[in-house]
C-alpha positions in Angstrom: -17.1 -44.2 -8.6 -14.3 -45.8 -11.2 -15.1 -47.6 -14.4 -13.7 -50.9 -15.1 -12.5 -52.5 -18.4 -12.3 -56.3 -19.0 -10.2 -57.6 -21.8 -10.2 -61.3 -22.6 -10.5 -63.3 -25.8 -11.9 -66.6 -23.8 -15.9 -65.1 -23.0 -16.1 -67.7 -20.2 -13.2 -66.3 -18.5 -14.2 -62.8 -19.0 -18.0 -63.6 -18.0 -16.7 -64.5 -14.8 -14.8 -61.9 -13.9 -17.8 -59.3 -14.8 -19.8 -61.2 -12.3 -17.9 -60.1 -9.2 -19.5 -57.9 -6.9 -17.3 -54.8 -8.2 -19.9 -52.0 -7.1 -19.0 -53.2 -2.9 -15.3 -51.9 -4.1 -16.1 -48.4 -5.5 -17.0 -49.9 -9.0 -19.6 -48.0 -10.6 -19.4 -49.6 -14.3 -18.3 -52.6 -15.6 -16.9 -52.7 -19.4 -15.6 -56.0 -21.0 -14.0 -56.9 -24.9 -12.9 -59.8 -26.1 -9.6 -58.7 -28.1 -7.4 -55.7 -27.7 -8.8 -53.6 -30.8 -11.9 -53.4 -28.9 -10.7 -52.2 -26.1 -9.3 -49.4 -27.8 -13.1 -48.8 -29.0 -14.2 -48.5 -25.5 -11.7 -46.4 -24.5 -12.4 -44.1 -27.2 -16.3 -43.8 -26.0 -16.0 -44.4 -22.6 -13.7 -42.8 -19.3 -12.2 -45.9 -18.2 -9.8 -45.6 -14.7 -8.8 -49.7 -14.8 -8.0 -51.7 -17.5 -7.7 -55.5 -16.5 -6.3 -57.6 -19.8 -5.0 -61.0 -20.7 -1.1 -60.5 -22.2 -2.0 -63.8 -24.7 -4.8 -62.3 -27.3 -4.7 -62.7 -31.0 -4.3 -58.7 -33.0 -2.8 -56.9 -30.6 -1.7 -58.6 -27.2 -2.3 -56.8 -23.5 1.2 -55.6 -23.9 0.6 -53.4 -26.7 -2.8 -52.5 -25.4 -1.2 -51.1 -22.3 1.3 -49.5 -24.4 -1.4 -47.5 -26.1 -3.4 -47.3 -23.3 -0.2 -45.5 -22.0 0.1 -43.2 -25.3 -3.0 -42.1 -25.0 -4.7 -42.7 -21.1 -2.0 -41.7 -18.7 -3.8 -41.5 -15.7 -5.8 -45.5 -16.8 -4.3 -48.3 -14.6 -3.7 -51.4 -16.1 -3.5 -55.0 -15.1 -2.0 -57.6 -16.9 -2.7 -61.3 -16.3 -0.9 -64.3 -17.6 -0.2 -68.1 -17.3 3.4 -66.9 -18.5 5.8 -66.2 -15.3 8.5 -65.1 -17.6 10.2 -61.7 -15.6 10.4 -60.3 -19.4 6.9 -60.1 -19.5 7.2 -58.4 -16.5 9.9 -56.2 -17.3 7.8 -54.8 -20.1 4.8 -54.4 -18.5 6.7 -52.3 -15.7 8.4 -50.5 -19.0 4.6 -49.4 -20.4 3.3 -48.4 -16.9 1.1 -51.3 -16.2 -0.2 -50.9 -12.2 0.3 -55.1 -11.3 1.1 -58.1 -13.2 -1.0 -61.4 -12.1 -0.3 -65.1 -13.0 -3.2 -66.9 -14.0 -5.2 -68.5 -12.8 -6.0 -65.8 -10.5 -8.5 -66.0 -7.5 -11.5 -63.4 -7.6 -10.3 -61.8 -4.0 -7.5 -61.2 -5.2 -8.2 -59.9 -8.5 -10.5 -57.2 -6.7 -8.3 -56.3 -4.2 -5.7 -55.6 -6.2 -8.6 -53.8 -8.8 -10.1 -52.0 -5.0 -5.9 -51.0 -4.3 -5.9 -49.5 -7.8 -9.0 -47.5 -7.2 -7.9 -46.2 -4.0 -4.4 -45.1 -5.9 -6.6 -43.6 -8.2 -8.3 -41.3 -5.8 -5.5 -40.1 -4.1 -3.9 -39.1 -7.6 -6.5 -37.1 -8.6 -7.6 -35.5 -5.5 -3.3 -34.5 -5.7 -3.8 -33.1 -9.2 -6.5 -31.4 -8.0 -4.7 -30.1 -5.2 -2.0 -28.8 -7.3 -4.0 -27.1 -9.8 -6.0 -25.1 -7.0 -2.4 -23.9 -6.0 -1.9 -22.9 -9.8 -5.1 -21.0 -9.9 -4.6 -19.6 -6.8 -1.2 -17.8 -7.7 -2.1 -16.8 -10.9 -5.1 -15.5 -9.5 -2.7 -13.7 -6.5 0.2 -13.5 -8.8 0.2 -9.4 -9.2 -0.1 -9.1 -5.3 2.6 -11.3 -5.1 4.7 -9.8 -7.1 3.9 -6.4 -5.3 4.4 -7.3 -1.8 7.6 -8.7 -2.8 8.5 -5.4 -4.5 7.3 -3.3 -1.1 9.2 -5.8 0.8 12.2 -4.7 -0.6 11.1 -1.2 -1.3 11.0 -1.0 2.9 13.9 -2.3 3.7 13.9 -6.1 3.8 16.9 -7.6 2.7 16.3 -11.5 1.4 19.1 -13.5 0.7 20.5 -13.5 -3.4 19.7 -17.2 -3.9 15.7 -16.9 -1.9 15.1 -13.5 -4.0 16.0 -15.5 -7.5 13.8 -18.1 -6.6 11.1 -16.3 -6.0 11.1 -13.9 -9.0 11.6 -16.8 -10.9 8.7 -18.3 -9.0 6.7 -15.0 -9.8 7.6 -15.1 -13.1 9.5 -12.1 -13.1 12.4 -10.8 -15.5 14.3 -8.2 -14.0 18.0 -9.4 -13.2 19.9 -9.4 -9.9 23.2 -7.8 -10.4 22.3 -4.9 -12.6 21.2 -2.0 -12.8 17.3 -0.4 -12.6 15.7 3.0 -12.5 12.2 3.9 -11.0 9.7 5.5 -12.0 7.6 6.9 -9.0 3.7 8.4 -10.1 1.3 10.1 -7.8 -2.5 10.5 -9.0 -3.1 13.9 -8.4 -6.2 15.9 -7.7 -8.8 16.5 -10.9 -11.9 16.4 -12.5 -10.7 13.1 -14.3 -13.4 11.0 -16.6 -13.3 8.4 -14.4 -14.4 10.1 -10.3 -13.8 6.5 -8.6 -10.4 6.9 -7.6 -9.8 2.9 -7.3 -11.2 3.2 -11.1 -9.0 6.5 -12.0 -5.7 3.9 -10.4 -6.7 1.3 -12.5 -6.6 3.2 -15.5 -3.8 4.9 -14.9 -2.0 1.4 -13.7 -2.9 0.3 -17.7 -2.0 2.7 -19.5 1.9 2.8 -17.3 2.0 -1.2 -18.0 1.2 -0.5 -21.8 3.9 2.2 -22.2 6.3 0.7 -19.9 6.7 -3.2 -21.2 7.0 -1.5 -24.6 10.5 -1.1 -23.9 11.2 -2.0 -20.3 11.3 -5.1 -18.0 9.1 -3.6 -15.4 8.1 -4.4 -11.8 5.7 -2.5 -10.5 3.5 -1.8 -6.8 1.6 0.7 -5.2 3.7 1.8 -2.2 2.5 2.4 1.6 2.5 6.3 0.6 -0.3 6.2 -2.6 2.9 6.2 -5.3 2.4 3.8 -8.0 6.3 2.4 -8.2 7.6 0.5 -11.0 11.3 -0.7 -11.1 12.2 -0.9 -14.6 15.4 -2.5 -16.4 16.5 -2.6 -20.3 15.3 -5.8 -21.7 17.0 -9.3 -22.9 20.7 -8.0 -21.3 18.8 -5.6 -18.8 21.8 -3.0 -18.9 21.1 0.4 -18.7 22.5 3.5 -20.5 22.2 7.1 -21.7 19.5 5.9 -24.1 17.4 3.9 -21.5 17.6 6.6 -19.4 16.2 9.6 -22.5 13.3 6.2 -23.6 12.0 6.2 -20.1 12.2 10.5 -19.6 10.4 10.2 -23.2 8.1 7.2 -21.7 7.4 9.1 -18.7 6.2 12.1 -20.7 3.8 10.1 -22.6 2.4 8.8 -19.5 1.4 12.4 -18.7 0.2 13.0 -21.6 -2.2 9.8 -22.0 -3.8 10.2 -19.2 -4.6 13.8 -20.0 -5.9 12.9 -22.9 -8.3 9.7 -22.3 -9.0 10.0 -18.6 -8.9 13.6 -18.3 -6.7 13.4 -15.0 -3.4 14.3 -14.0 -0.6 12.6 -12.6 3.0 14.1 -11.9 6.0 11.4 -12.5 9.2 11.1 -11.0 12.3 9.5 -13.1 14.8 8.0 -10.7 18.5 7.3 -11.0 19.6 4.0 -12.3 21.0 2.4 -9.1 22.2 -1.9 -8.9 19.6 -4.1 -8.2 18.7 -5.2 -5.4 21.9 -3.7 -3.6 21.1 -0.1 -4.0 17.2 -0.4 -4.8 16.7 0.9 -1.2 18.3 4.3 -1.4 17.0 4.6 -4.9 13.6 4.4 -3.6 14.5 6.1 -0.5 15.8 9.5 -2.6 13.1 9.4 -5.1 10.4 9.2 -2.4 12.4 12.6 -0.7 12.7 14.2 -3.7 9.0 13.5 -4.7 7.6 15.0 -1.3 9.5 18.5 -2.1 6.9 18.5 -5.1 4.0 20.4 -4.5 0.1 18.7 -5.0 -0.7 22.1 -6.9 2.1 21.3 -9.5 0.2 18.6 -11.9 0.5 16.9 -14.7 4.8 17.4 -15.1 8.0 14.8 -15.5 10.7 15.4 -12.6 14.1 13.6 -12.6 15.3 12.7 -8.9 18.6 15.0 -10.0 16.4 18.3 -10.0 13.9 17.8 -7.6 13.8 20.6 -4.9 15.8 20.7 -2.3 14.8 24.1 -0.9 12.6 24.0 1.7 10.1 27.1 2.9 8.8 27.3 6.1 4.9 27.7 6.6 4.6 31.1 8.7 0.5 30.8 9.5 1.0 27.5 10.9 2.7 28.9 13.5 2.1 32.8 14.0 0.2 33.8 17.4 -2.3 32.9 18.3 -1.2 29.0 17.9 -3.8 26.3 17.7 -3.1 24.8 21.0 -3.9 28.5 22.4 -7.3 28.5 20.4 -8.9 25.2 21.3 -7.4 26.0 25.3 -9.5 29.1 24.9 -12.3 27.5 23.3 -11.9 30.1 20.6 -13.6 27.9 17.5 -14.2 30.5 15.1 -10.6 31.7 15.4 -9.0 28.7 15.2 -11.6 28.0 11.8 -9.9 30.9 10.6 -6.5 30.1 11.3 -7.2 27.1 9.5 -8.6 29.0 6.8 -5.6 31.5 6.5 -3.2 28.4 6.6 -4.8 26.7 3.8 -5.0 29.5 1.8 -1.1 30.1 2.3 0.3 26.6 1.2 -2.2 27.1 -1.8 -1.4 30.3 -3.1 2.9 29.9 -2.1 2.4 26.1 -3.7 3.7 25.0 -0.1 1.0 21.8 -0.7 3.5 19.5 -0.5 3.6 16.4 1.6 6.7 17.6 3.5 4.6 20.5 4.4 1.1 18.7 4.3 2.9 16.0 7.0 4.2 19.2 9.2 0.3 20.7 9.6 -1.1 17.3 10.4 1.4 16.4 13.2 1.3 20.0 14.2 -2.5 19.9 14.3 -2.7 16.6 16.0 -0.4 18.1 19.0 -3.2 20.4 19.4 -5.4 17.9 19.6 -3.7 15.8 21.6 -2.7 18.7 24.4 -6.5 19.9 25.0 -8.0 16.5 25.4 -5.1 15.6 27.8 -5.8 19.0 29.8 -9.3 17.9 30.2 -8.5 14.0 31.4 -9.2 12.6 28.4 -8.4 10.7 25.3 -8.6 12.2 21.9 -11.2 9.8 21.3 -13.5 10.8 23.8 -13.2 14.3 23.1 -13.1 14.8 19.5 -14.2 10.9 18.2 -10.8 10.4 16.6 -8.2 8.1 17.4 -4.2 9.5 17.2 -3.4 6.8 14.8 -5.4 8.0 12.1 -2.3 9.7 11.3 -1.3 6.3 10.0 -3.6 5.3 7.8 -2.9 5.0 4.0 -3.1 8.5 2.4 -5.1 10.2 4.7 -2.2 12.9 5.2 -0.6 12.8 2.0 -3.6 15.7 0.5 -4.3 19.2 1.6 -7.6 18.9 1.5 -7.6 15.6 3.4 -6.1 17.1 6.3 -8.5 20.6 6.2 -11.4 18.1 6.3 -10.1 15.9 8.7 -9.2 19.0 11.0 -13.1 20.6 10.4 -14.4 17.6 11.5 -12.3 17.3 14.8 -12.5 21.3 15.6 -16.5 20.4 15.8 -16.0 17.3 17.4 -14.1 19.2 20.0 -16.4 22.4 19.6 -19.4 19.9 20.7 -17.9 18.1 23.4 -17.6 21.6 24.9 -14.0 21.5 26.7 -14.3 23.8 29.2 -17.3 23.8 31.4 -19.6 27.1 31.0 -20.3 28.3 34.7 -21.1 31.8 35.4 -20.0 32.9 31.7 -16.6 31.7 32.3 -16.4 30.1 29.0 -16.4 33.2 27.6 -14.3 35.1 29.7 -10.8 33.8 28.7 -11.6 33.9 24.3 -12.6 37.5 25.1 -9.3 38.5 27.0 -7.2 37.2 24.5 -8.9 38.3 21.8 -8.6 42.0 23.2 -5.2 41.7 24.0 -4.1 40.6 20.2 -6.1 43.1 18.3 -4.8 46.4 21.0 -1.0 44.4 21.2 0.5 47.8 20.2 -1.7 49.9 22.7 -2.6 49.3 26.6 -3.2 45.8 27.4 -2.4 46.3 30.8 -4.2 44.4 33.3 -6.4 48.0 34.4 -7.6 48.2 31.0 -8.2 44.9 30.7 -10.7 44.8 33.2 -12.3 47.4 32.2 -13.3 45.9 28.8 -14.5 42.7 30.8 -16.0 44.6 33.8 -14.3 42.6 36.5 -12.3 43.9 39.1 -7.9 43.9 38.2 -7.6 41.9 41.2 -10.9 39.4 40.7 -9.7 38.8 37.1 -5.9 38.0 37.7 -6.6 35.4 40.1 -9.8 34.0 38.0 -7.7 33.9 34.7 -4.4 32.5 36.7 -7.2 29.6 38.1 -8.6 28.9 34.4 -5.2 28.9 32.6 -2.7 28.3 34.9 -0.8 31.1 33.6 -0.6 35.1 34.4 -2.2 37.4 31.9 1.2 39.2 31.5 2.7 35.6 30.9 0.2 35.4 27.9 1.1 38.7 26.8 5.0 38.5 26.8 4.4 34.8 25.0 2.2 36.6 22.4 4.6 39.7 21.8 8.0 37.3 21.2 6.2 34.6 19.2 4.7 37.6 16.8 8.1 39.5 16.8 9.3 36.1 15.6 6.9 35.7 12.5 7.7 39.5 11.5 11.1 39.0 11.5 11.0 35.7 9.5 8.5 37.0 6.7 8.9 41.1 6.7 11.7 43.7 6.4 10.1 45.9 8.8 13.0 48.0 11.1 12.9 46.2 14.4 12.7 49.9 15.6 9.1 49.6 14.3 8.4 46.4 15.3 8.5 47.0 18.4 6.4 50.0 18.2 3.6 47.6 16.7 4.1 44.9 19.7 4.1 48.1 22.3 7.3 48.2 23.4 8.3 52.5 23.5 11.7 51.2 24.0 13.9 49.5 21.1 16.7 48.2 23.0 14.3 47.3 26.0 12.5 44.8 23.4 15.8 43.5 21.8 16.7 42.8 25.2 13.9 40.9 26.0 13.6 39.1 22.7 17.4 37.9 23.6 16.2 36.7 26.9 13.4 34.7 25.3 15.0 33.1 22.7 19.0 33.9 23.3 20.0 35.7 20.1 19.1 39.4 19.2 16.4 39.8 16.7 18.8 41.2 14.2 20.8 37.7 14.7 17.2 35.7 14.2 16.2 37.5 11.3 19.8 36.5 9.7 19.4 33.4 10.6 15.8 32.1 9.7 14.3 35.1 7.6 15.3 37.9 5.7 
């Protein structure tokens, strides 16, 4: 409901326009003065939308009244009424924002609709305003997620055009200049006994204490990427060049980061100092490099400064993951508490050879998930509904990027799949197949022929060919040549044992028979392998 303000120095003319029916318009209170000083008063006390005022009043006239009403009351409509027609009265009362100007005498219907127009004018203004300044809130409230998708936009590729991406950092009220150069600083929270165990907490803290540092000396732009990395694109401020001196402030800066959160959250985070490439040309490839050159670093290594120029480029290769027996071979077999061991032995590798990066971390989980994958398959199934795990897990955010995120995830489906039993247990069968492989790998360099064999099982040669052909699809010596080349393999790659003796261990009596073989397999000699993959 609007209030409305009656100014006339004639009380009869005044009293009769206070006794229209105002409240049937939207009027909720009805205000009158008899000269334009009170007025003022009443708009001093009193939230008055409409003013309706006579131009002709000793003091001050309506024209200065809506002049101050103007000065002071923006948003107060006016109406001025006179027995003058003059279009210079007019003129000014367009010139100090008066709503209308009405000749007197003027009827009552038409005083209030042009008082009800006003009132509706009214509305729609402010419900306008307040439409805008919900938008306000609403992106400063949003404005850091903005600003961050924007920034992963471009980190992944998206190419906007020059004039759009000015408008909205500008929009976004960000500083960093198109047309220069930046450098990035890439940080990964790594694993500790920080102050603060909520890791959302731990980022938050960490996310400060960068900002704090960073705007010290930098125009920064900052996100947390798909891969856990808190980014921030950072250029020299008020000219945003960048030089030899930028570059040793942010090595410095980076340092410091370290070393505050250390100190006040107890945690550790390793950052990554990028090269200063043109933005946002060459932002891409910056990010693109740093992110390679960061996943070369391993988890174990905490709490250090890289720069993208000497990060490592060697690569080792992760010989548990695949020595014999594989995983695939284990959960066929139904072998759990080998393939728990296996996992054991592998984890205990990449943590001991600091092979805990997420190059290598990536290799185990896709490697792993194969497994997975192949077994339920075998049996008719989906991963799903054998091991309660869907395959795109792989992509959710972070799950992969930890050792110990992957070991966990890998217990969890190895019982999954243990429970769902995979092979169905008739007349100890389930048994059979773990037992004759397990026999055959720990007497590899004796007789694992297929007499001996059945022996240890008590089955007939005969019986237990054509039983383990029906389980695996496979011929026991099939299993046994596979296990002898893939373990001549891992030897070769990791040891300097004399391939004389090697194949003594895998139970070959005959050197140049096994290097012939191991050619025919994989189509070098192992001399030529070892050269070329190991030692």
């Amino acid at each position: 409901m609007s209030q409305l303000l009656l100014v006339d120095d004639e009380p009869m003319i005044v009293g009769s326009m206070v006794a229209n029916d105002w409240a049937s318009i939207g009027i909720e209170g009805v205000h009158k003065a008899g000269s334009g000083l009170e007025a003022i008063g009443i708009l001093a006390s009193t939230p008055i939308d409409i003013v309706v005022t006579d131009i002709r009043m000793p003091g001050m006239d309506g024209l200065q009244l809506c002049k101050h009403i103007q000065e002071h009351y923006p948003r107060t409509k006016c109406i001025l009424l006179s027995g003058y027609g003059e279009f210079e009265y007019a003129r000014k009362a367009i010139a100090y924002g008066t709503a209308n100007y009405l000749l007197k005498p003027v009827k009552d219907e038409e005083l209030m609709d042009e008082v009800g127009r006003l009132r509706e004018l009214l509305e729609r203004e402010w419900e306008e305003m307040d439409s805008v300044q919900r938008a306000r809130h609403t992106l400063r409230v949003h404005l850091p997620m903005l600003r961050a998708n924007l920034l992963n936009d471009l980190l992944s590729g998206i190419r906007l055009p020059n004039g759009l991406l000015a408008e909205r950092m500008n929009e976004y009220g960000l500083s960093i200049s198109t047309g220069r150069h930046a450098s990035m600083l890439m940080v990964r929270i790594d694993e500790s006994e920080s102050a603060i165990p909520d890791p959302s907490l731990l980022e938050y803290a960490v996310r400060n204490i960068a900002s704090e540092i960073l705007e010290a000396e930098f125009e920064v732009w900052g996100t947390k990427d798909s891969f856990g990395y808190l980014c921030y694109l950072l250029q020299g401020k008020a000219d945003g060049t960048w030089d030899k001196d930028a570059a040793l402030r942010l090595e410095n800066i980076a340092g410091q980061l370290v070393a505050k959160v250390g100190r006040f959250l107890r945690g550790t985070v390793t950052a990554l100092v990028g090269e200063p490439r043109l933005f946002p040309l060459e932002i891409v490839d910056q990010y693109r490099k740093s992110l390679n050159g960061f996943r070369k670093v391993p988890r174990s290594e905490q709490g250090i400064v890289i720069l993208e120029r000497d990060s490592r480029s060697q690569y080792r290769s992760l010989d548990s993951l695949y020595a014999p027996p594989g995983f695939q071979g284990l959960f066929e077999a139904g072998r759990w508490q080998d393939a728990r061991s296996k996992l054991a032995e592998l984890e205990k590798e990449m943590r001991e050879k600091k092979l805990d990066t997420e190059e290598h971390v990536t290799e185990v989980a896709y490697a792993l998930m194969n497994a997975f994958l192949y077994t339920a398959h075998l049996q008719g199934k989906t991963l799903l509904e054998l091991t309660g795990f869907e395959a795109d897990i792989l992509s959710e955010q972070g799950l992969f990027t930890r050792l110990d995120g992957v070991m966990e995830w890998a217990d969890m489906a190895l019982r999954s799949l243990e429970t769902a039993n995979v092979k169905e247990v008739k007349d100890g069968k389930g048994t059979l197949i773990p037992n004759i492989h397990r026999f055959i790998e720990s007497r590899i360099a004796g007789d694992v022929s297929l007499q001996a064999i059945a022996d240890h099982v008590g089955l007939h040669p005969a019986y237990l060919s054509s039983l383990y052909k029906q389980e695996t699809k496979e011929n026991i010596s099939d299993f046994i040549m596979r296990y002898r080349m893939e373990k001549a393999s891992v030897l070769l790659r990791t040891t300097d044992i004399r391939i004389y003796e090697l194949s003594g261990q895998l139970g070959f009596q005959n050197p140049p028979y096994f290097s012939k073989l191991f050619k025919y397999y994989y189509g070098v000699t192992p001399q030529d392998y070892r050269e070329r993959n190991g030692k």
